[in-house]
Backbone as numpy.savetxt, mean C-alpha at the origin, in Angstrom:
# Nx Ny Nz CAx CAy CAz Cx Cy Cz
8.06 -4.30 -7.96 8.33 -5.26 -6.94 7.34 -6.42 -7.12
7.69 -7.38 -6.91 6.60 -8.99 -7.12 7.64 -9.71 -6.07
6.11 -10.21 -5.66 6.27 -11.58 -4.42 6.51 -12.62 -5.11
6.49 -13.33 -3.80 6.67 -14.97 -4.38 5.28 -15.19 -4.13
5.01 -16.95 -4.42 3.52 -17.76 -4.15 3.32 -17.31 -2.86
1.99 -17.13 -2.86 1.50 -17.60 -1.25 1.51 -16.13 -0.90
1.44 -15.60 0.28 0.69 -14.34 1.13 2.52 -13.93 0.98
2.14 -12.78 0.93 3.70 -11.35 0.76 3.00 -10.09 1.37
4.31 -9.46 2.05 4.36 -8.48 3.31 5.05 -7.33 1.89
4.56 -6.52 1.73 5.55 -5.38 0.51 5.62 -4.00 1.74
6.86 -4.06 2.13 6.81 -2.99 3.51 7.50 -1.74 2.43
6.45 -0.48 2.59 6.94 0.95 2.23 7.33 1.66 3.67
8.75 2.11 3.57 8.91 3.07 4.36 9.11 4.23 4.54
8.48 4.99 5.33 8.86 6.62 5.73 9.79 7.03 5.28
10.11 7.89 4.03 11.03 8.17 3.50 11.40 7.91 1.86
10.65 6.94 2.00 11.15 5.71 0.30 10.16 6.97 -0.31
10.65 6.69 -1.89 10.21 7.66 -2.84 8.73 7.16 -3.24
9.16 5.81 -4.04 7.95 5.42 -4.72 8.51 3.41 -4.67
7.23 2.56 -4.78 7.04 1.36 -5.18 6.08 1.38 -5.88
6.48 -0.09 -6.92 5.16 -0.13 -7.65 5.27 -1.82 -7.29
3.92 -2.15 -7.01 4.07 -3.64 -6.86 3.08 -4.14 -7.92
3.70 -5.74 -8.58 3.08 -5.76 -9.37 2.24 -6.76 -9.18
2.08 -7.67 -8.17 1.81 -8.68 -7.87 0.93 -8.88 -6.65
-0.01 -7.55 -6.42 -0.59 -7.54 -4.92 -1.74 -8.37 -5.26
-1.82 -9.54 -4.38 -3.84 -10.38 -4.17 -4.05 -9.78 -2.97
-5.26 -8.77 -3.05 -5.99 -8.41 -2.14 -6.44 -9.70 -1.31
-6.60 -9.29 -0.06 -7.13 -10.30 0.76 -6.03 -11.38 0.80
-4.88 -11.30 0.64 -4.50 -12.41 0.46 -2.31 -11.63 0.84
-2.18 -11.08 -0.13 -1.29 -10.09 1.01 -1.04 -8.91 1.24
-0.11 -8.21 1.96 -0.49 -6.85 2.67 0.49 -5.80 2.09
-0.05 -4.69 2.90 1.09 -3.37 2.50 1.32 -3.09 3.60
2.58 -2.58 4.29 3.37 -2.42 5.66 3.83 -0.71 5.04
2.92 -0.49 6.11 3.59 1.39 6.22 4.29 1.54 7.37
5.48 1.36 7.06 6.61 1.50 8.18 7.17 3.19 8.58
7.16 3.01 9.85 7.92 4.64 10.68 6.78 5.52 9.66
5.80 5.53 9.92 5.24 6.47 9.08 4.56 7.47 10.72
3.90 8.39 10.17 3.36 9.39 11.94 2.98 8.26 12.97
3.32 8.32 14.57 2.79 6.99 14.83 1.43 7.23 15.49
0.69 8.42 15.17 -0.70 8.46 14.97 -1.58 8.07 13.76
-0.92 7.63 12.88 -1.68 7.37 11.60 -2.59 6.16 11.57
-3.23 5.86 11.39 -4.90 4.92 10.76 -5.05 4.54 9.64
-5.22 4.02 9.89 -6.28 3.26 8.23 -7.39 4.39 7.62
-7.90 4.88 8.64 -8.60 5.93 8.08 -8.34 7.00 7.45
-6.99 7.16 8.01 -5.72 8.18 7.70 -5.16 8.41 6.31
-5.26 7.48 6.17 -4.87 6.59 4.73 -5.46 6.77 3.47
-7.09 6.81 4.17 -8.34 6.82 2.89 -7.84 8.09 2.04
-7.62 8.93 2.55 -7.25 10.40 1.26 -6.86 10.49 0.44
-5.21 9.61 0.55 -4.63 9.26 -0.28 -4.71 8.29 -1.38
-5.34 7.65 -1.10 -5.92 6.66 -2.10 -6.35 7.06 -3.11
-6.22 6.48 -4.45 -6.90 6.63 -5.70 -6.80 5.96 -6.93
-7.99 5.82 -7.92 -7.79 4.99 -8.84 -7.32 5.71 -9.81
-6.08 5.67 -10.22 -5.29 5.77 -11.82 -5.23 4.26 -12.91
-6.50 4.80 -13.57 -6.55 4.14 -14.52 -6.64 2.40 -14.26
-5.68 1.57 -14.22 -5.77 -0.44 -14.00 -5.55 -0.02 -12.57
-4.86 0.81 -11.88 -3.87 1.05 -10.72 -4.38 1.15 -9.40
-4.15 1.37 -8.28 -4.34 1.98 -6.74 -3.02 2.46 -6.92
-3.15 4.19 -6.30 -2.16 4.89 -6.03 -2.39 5.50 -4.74
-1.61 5.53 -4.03 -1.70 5.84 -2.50 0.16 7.04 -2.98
-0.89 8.13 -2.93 0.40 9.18 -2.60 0.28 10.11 -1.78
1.66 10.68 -1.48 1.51 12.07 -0.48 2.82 12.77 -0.88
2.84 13.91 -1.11 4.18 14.66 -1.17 4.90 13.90 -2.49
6.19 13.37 -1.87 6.82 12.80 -2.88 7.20 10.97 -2.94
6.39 10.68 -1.94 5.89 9.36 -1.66 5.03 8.79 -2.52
5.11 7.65 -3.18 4.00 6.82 -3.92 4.13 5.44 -3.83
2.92 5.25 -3.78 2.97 3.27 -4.00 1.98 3.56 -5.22
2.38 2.41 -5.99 1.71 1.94 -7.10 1.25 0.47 -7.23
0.22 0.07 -6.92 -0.65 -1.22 -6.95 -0.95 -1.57 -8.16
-0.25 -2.07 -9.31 -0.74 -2.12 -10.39 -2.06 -3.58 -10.46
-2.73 -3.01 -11.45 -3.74 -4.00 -11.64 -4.66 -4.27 -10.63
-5.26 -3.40 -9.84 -5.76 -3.57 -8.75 -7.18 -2.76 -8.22
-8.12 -3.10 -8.20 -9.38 -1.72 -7.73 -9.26 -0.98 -6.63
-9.84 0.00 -6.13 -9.65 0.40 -4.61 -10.70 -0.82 -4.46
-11.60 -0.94 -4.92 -13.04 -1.60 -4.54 -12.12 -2.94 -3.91
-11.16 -3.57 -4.41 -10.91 -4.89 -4.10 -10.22 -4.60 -3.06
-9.29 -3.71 -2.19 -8.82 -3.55 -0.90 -9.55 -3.31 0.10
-8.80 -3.24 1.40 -9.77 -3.31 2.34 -8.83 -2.45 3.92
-9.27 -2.72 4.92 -8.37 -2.42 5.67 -7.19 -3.37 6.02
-8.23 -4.68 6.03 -7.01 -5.85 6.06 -5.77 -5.70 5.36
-5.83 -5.50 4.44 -5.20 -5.21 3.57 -3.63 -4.47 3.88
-4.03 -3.73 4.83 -2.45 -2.67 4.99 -2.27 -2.61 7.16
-0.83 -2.79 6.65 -0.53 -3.01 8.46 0.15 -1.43 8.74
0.09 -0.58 9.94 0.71 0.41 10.10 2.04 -0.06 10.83
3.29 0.50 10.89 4.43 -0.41 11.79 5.28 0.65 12.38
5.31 0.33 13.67 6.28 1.44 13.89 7.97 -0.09 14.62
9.33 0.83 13.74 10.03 -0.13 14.25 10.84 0.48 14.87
């Protein structure tokens, strides 16, 4: 998946298998975890996280996002919105 110029919303939802985005600027635009538990956190989050290799991989079960080209070091909390719709 790749944005356009300028700040991009890449919404994963509850359910979706896997994304890989190729185009994330930290600080600049976000990740949308949609219908996901609607107790979940940012803190919630930290577990899943991990560096594969250029990558950020945020998995669980059979869920994955793939951040290519990206550090954990360079994300942040800003970074990711929780959404319930």
């Amino acid at each position: 998946m790749t944005g356009n110029a300028g700040a991009d919303i890449f919404a994963f939802v509850e359910g979706d298998d896997t994304m890989v985005i190729a185009d994330f600027a930290a600080g600049v635009d976000h990740l949308a975890l949609v219908n996901f538990d609607e107790n979940l956190t940012i803190e919630g989050v930290i577990p899943y996280v991990s560096q594969q290799d250029d990558d950020v991989v945020i998995s669980g079960g059979t869920q994955e996002i793939r951040i290519e080209n990206t550090l954990v070091s360079d994300l942040s909390a800003d970074d990711v919105m929780i959404l319930q719709v």
